[in-house]
C-alpha positions in Angstrom: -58.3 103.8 -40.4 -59.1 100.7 -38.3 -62.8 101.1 -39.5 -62.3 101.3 -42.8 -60.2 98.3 -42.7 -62.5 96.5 -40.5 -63.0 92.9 -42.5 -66.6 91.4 -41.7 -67.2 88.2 -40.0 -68.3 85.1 -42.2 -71.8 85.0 -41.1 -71.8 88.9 -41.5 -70.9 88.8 -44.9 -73.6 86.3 -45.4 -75.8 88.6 -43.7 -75.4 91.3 -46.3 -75.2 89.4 -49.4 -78.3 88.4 -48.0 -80.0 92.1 -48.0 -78.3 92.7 -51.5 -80.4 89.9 -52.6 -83.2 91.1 -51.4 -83.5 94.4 -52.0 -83.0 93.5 -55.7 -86.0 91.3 -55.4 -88.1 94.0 -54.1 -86.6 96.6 -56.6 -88.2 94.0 -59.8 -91.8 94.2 -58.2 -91.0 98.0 -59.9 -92.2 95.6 -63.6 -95.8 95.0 -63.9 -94.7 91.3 -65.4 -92.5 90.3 -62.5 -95.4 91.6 -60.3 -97.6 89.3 -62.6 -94.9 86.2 -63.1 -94.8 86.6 -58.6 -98.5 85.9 -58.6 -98.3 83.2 -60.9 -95.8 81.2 -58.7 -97.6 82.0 -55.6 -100.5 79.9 -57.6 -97.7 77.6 -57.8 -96.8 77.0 -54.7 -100.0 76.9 -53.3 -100.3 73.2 -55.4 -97.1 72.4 -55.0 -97.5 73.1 -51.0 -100.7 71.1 -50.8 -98.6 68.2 -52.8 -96.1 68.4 -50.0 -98.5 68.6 -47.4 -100.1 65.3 -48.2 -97.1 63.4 -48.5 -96.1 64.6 -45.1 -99.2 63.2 -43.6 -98.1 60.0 -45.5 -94.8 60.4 -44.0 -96.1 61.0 -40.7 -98.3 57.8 -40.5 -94.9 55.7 -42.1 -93.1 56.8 -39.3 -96.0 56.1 -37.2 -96.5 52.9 -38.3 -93.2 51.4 -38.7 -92.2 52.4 -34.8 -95.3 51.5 -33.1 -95.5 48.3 -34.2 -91.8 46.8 -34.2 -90.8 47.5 -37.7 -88.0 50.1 -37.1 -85.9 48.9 -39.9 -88.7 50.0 -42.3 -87.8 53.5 -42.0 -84.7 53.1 -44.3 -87.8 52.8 -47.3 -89.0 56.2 -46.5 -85.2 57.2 -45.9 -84.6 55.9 -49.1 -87.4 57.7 -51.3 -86.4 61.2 -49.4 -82.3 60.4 -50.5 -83.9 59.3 -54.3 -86.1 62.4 -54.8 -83.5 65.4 -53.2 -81.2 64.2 -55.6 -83.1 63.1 -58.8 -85.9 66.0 -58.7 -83.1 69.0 -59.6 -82.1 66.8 -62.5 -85.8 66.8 -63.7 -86.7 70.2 -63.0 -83.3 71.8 -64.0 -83.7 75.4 -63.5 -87.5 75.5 -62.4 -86.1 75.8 -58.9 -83.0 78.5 -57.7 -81.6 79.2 -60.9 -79.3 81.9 -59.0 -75.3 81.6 -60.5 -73.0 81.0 -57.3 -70.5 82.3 -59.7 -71.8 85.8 -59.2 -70.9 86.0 -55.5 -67.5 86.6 -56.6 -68.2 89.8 -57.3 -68.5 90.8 -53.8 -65.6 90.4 -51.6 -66.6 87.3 -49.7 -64.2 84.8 -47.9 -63.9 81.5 -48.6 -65.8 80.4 -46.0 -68.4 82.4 -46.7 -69.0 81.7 -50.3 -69.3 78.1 -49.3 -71.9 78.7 -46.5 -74.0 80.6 -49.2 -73.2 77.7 -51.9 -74.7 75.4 -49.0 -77.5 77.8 -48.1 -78.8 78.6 -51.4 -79.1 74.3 -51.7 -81.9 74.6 -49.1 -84.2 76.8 -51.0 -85.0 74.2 -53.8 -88.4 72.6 -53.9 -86.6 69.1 -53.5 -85.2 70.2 -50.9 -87.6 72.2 -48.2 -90.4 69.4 -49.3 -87.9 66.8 -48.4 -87.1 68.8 -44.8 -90.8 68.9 -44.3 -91.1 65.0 -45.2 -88.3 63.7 -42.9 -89.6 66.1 -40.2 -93.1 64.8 -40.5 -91.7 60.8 -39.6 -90.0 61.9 -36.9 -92.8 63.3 -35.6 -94.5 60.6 -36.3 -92.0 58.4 -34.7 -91.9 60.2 -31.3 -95.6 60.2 -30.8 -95.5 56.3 -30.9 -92.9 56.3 -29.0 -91.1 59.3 -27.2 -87.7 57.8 -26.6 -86.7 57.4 -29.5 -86.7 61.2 -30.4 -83.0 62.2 -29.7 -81.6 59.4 -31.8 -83.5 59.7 -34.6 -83.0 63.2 -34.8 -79.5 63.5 -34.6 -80.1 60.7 -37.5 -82.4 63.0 -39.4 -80.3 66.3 -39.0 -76.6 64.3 -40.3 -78.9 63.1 -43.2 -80.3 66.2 -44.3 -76.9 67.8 -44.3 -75.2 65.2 -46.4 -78.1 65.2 -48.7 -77.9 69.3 -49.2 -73.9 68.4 -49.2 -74.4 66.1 -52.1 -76.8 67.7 -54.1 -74.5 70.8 -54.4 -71.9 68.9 -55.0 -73.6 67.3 -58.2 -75.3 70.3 -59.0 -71.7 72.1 -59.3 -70.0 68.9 -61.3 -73.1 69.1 -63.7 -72.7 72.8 -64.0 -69.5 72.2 -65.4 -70.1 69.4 -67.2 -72.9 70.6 -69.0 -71.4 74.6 -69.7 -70.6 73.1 -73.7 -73.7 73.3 -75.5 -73.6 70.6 -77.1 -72.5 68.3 -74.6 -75.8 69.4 -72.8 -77.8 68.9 -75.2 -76.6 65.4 -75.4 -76.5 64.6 -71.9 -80.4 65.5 -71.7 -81.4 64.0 -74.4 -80.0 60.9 -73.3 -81.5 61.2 -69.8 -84.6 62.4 -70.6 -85.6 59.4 -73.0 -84.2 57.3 -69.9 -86.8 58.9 -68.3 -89.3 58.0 -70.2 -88.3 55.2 -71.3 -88.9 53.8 -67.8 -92.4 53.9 -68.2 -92.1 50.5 -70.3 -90.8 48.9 -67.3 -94.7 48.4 -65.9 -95.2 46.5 -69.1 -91.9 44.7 -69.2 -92.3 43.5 -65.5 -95.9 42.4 -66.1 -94.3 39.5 -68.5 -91.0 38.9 -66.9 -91.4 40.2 -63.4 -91.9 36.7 -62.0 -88.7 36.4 -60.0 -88.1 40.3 -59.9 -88.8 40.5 -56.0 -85.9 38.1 -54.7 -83.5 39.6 -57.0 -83.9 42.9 -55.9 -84.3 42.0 -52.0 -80.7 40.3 -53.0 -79.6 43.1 -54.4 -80.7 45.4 -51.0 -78.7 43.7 -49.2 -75.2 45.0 -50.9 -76.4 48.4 -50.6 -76.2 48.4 -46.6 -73.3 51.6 -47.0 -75.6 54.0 -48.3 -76.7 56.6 -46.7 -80.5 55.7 -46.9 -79.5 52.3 -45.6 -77.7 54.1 -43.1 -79.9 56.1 -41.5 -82.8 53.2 -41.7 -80.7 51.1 -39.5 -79.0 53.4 -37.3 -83.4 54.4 -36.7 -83.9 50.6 -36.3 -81.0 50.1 -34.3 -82.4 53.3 -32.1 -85.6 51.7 -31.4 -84.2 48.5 -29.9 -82.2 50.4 -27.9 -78.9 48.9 -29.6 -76.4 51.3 -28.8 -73.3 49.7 -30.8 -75.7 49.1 -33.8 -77.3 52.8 -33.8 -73.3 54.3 -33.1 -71.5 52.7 -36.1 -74.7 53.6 -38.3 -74.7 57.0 -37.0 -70.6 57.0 -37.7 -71.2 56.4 -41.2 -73.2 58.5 -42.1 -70.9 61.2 -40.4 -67.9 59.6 -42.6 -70.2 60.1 -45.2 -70.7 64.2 -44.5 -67.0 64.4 -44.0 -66.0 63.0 -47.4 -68.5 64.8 -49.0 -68.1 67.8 -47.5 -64.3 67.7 -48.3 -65.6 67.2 -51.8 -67.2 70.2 -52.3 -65.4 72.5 -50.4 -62.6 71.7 -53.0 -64.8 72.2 -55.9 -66.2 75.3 -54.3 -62.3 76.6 -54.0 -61.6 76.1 -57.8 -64.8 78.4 -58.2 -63.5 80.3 -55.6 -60.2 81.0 -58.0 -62.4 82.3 -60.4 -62.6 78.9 -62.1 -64.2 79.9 -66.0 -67.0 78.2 -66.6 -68.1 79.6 -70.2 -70.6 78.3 -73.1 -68.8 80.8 -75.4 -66.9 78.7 -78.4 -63.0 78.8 -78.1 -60.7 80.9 -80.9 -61.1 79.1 -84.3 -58.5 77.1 -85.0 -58.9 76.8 -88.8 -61.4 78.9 -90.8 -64.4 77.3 -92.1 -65.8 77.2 -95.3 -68.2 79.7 -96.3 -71.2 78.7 -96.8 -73.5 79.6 -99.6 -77.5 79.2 -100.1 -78.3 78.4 -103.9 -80.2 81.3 -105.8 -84.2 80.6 -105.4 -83.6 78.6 -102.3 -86.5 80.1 -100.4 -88.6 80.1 -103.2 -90.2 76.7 -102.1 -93.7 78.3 -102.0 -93.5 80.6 -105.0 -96.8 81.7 -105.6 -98.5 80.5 -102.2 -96.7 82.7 -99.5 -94.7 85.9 -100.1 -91.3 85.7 -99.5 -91.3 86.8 -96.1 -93.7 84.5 -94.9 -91.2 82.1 -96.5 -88.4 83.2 -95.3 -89.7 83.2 -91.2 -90.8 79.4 -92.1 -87.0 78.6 -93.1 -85.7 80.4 -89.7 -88.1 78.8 -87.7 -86.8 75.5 -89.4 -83.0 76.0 -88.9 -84.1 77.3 -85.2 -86.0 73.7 -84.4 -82.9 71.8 -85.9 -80.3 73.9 -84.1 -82.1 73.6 -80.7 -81.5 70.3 -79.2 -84.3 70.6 -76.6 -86.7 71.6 -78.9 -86.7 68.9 -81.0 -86.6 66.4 -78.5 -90.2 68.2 -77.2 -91.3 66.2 -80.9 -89.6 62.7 -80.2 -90.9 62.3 -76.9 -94.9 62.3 -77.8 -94.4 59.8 -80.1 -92.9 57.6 -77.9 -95.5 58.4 -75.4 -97.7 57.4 -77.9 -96.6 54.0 -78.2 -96.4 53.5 -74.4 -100.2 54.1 -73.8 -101.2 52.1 -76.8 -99.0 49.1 -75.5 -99.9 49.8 -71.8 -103.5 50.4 -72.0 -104.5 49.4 -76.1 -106.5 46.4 -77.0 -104.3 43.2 -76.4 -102.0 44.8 -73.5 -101.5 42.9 -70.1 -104.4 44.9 -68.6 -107.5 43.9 -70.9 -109.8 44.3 -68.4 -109.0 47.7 -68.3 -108.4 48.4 -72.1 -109.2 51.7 -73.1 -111.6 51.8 -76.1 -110.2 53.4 -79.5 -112.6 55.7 -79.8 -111.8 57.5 -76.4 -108.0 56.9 -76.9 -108.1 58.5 -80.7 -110.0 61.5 -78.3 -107.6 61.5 -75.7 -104.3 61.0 -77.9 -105.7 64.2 -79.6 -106.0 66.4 -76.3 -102.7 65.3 -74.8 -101.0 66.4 -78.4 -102.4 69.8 -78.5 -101.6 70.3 -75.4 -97.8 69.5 -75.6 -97.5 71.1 -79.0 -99.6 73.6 -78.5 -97.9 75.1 -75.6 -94.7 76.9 -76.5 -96.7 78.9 -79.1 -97.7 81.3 -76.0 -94.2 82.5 -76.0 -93.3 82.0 -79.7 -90.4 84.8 -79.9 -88.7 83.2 -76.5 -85.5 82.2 -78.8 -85.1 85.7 -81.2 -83.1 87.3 -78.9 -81.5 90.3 -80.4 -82.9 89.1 -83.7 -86.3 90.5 -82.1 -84.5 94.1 -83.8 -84.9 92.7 -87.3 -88.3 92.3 -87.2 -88.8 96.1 -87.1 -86.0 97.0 -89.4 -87.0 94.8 -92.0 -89.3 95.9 -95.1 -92.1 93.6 -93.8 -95.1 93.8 -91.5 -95.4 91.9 -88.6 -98.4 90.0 -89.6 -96.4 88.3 -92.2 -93.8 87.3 -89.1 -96.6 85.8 -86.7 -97.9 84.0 -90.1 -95.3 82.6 -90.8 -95.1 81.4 -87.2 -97.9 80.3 -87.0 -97.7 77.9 -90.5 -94.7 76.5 -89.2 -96.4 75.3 -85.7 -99.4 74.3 -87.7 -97.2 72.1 -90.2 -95.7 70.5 -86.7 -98.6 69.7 -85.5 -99.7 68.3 -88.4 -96.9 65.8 -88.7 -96.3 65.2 -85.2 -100.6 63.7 -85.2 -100.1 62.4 -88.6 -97.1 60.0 -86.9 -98.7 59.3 -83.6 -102.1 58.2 -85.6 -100.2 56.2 -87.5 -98.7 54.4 -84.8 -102.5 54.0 -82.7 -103.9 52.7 -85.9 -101.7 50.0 -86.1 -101.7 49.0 -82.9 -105.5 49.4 -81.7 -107.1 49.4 -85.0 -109.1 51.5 -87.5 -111.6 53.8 -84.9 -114.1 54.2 -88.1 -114.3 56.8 -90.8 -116.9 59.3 -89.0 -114.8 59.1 -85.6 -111.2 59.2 -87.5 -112.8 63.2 -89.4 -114.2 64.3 -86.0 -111.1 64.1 -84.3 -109.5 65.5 -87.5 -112.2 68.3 -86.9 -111.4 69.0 -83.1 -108.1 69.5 -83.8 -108.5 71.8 -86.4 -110.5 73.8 -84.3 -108.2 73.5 -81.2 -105.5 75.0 -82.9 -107.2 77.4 -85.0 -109.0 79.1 -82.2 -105.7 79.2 -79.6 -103.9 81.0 -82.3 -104.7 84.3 -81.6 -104.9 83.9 -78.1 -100.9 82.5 -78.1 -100.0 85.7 -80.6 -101.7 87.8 -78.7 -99.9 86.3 -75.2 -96.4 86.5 -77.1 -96.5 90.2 -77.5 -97.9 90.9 -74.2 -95.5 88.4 -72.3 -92.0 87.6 -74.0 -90.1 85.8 -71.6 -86.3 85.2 -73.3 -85.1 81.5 -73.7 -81.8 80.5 -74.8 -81.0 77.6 -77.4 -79.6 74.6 -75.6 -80.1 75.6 -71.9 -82.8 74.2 -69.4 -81.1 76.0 -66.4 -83.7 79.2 -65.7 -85.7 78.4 -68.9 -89.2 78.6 -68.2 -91.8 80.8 -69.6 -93.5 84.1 -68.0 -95.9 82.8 -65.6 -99.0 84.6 -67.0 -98.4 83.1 -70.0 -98.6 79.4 -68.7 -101.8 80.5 -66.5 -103.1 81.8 -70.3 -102.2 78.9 -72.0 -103.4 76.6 -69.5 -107.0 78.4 -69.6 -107.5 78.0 -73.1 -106.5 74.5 -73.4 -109.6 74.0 -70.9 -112.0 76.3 -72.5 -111.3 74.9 -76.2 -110.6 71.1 -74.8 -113.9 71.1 -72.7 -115.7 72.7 -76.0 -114.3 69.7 -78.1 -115.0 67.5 -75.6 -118.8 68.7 -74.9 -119.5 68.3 -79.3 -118.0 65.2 -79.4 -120.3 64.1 -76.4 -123.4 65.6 -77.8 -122.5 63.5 -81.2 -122.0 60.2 -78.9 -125.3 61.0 -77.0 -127.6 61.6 -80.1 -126.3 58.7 -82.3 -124.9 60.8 -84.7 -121.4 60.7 -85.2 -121.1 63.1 -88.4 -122.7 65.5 -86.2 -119.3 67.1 -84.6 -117.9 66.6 -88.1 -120.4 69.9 -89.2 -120.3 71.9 -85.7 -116.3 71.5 -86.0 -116.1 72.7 -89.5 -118.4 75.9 -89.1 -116.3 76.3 -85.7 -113.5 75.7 -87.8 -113.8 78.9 -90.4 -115.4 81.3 -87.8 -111.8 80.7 -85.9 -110.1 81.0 -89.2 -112.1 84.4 -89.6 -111.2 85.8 -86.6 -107.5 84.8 -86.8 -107.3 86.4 -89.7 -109.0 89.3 -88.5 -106.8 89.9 -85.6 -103.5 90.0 -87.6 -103.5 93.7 -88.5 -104.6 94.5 -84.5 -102.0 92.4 -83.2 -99.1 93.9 -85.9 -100.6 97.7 -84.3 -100.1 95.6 -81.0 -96.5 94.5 -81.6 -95.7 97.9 -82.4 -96.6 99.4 -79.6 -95.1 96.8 -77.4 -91.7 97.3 -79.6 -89.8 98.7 -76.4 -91.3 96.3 -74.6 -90.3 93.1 -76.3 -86.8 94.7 -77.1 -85.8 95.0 -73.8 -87.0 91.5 -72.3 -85.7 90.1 -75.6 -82.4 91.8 -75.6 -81.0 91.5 -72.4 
């Protein structure tokens, strides 16, 4: 009996949760698209490895730098852009990194203790995170080449700051789980920060004008933020170097004061999860029953006598899908306002007019950067039907007349989204000229109209589920990104090589012609593939079911 009630130790627990984990990882290399999405992300990390590995050099030569020649105090900068990006890259990427639910563990029978360690564990597996280890490992090498001594302090520095950055980016991460588990409440609160985002990128033109006096305000500013824990750890490093023990031992203090607290802090919001704390996105019981809502007789009837009614009737989902999907439609205001940034940044008449871009090239360029934004989420385009996915082969309809009416709706999108953003370049760089304005017309016509059958064909073969106002785990199958991405090269460098040819041979109607007949042979062939890729979705019905469904 005193084996069977043997309790395991905290780190042994940890230990098998652990293996659990892992055995279910190896069990989903059983799929041939795991097998394929593992792949893609190995691509992945190759980049993303050779991104970290040159700003580790940097790092390296920082640290270098800043010790070897009397500028200790300088390390709080790179301090400073290590605290900034552990905490603000999980907000950006939401979900592209461990998207594993901590609530989960609690099915297992876990100590306290032991869920926290994993909570704190699993924070060391982001990107942000193991690039930022690497980072602040790379200037303290750096640092103890130039000078030896100093290696003891500033790693007892480094270690206390990489905890209480781990510490606090699970403690936020947690808060903005909860925060955010109302749906609408999420979509607001990325909405919100995401056009903060980008709306940051007018600060470049706003400092340009104003930015006179910008650099003693914020040095005057620095100076009240000598508490924080990238101040910290710069001067307790500084303090280090100048062998200034009572300097380096209060810095070092706060920072430990600064674990403790937050440590304390989400150990207590860890407990509450721990009590099996319900976090939920499902809606509450109705308090009052709604009116029932009725749709007038003929009200899909819009394009009586051009598309059948089931065309029609996809093209009104597809509608009420965008409207009802916060994120979604905020993939069409951001463009635009994109738009406007690199007409005022780099159009005719901006702050940099030696470096204006020409209208012609920024007409071409505009063009590219729209089909590839818009372009994109057509490789998965059944990523929100969920169980709906069944009524596609229940329905009296063939599943042509479901991917066409896809496919009109994304072609309509584009249509406005470039009819907007051309709008806005001509009246802020100007009129390119009528023979430039119809090539550009042209390329986009055929940029859409030949990835068409390669994005329907990539939806059936790689349906990846996505759910309506979440970003946490959202991402598409990784084949299809590696798809997608090749044919916006091949059809981009194809545009780009006519519209060269037309430049080079003084003919600018030229690409207008090659476009159009480029044009209709794509049409032809979309057209043509319909009835293969309706045998197609048939026999991937199980298929799409399954990763749809579950």
């Amino acid at each position: 009996m005193a084996d069977v009630a043997h309790v395991p130790g905290v780190f042994e627990q940890v230990k098998l949760v652990a293996e659990v984990r892992w055995r279910m990882l190896t069990n989903s290399m059983r799929r041939k698209n795991n097998r394929w999405d593992l792949i893609g992300m190995i691509w992945v990390g190759f980049f993303s490895g050779a991104l970290v590995l040159g700003f580790a050099v940097a790092f390296y030569a920082g640290g270098y730098e800043f010790i070897g020649h009397g500028r200790a105090n300088w390390l709080g900068l790179l301090y400073w852009g290590v605290f900034v990006w552990w905490q603000v890259f999980p907000l950006f990427v939401m979900g592209f990194g461990s998207s594993f639910e901590f609530a989960t563990l609690l099915r297992f029978p876990l100590s306290q203790r032991a869920f926290y360690l994993l909570g704190l564990g699993y924070g060391f597996t982001d990107f942000g995170a193991v690039s930022s280890v690497c980072w602040i490992l790379s200037m303290v090498a750096g640092a103890t080449v130039a000078r030896p001594s100093i290696f003891p302090a500033i790693f007892v520095v480094s270690l206390l700051f990489i905890f209480l950055n781990v510490t606090i980016e699970r403690l936020i991460g947690s808060w903005m789980e909860k925060l955010l588990s109302k749906r609408r409440w999420r979509e607001i609160f990325i909405t919100v920060f995401v056009l903060s985002m980008v709306s940051l990128n007018f600060l470049n033109p706003a400092f340009q004008r104003y930015g006179t006096g910008m650099r003693s305000r914020f040095q005057h500013i620095v100076s009240y933020l000598s508490w924080t824990p990238g101040s910290l750890a710069g001067n307790a490093a500084g303090a280090a170097a100048v062998a200034n023990i009572r300097s380096f031992v209060a810095d070092a203090a706060g920072l430990a004061v600064w674990l403790a607290v937050m440590t304390v802090l989400l150990w207590r919001r860890y407990a509450a999860q721990y009590a099996g704390e319900e976090i939920s996105d499902s809606p509450g019981q109705a308090t009052r029953r709604g009116k029932e809502r009725r749709v007038p007789e003929g009200g899909q009837d819009f394009a009586e006598g051009l598309l059948s009614p089931q065309v029609a009737g996809v093209i009104v989902k597809e509608f009420r899908y965008l409207t009802r999907n916060g994120f979604s439609f905020l993939a069409l205001v951001v463009p635009p306002i994109m738009v406007t940034f690199f007409a005022v940044q780099f159009g005719p008449g901006s702050m940099l007019k030696e470096h204006a871009v020409k209208a012609p090239l920024f007409f071409q360029g505009i063009l590219a950067y729209m089909i590839l934004i818009l372009m994109s989420p057509a490789y998965n385009a059944f990523a929100y039907e969920g169980k709906g996915i069944q009524a596609y082969f229940m329905a009296p309809l063939r599943f042509r007349d479901v991917l066409v009416g896809k496919n009109l709706f994304l072609v309509g999108v584009i249509g406005f989204e470039l009819a907007l953003c051309f709008a806005l370049l001509i009246w802020r760089i100007g009129w390119p000229g009528t023979s430039l304005f119809v090539a550009v017309l042209s390329a986009g016509a055929f940029a859409v109209a030949g990835q068409l059958p390669i994005a329907n064909w990539s939806s059936l073969s790689f349906p990846k589920r996505m759910e309506m106002g979440k970003m946490k785990g959202q991402r598409n199958s990784g084949v299809a990104v590696w798809i997608a991405f090749g044919a916006q090269i091949l059809v981009g460098s194809i545009c780009g090589l006519i519209l060269g040819i037309g430049h080079w041979v003084g003919n600018e109607w030229l690409p207008v012609g090659v476009f159009a007949a480029l044009t209709a042979a794509a049409l032809g062939g979309y057209v043509s593939s319909l009835d293969g890729l309706s045998r197609l979705a048939e026999k991937k019905r199980e298929r799409l079911i399954e990763e749809l469904c579950r």
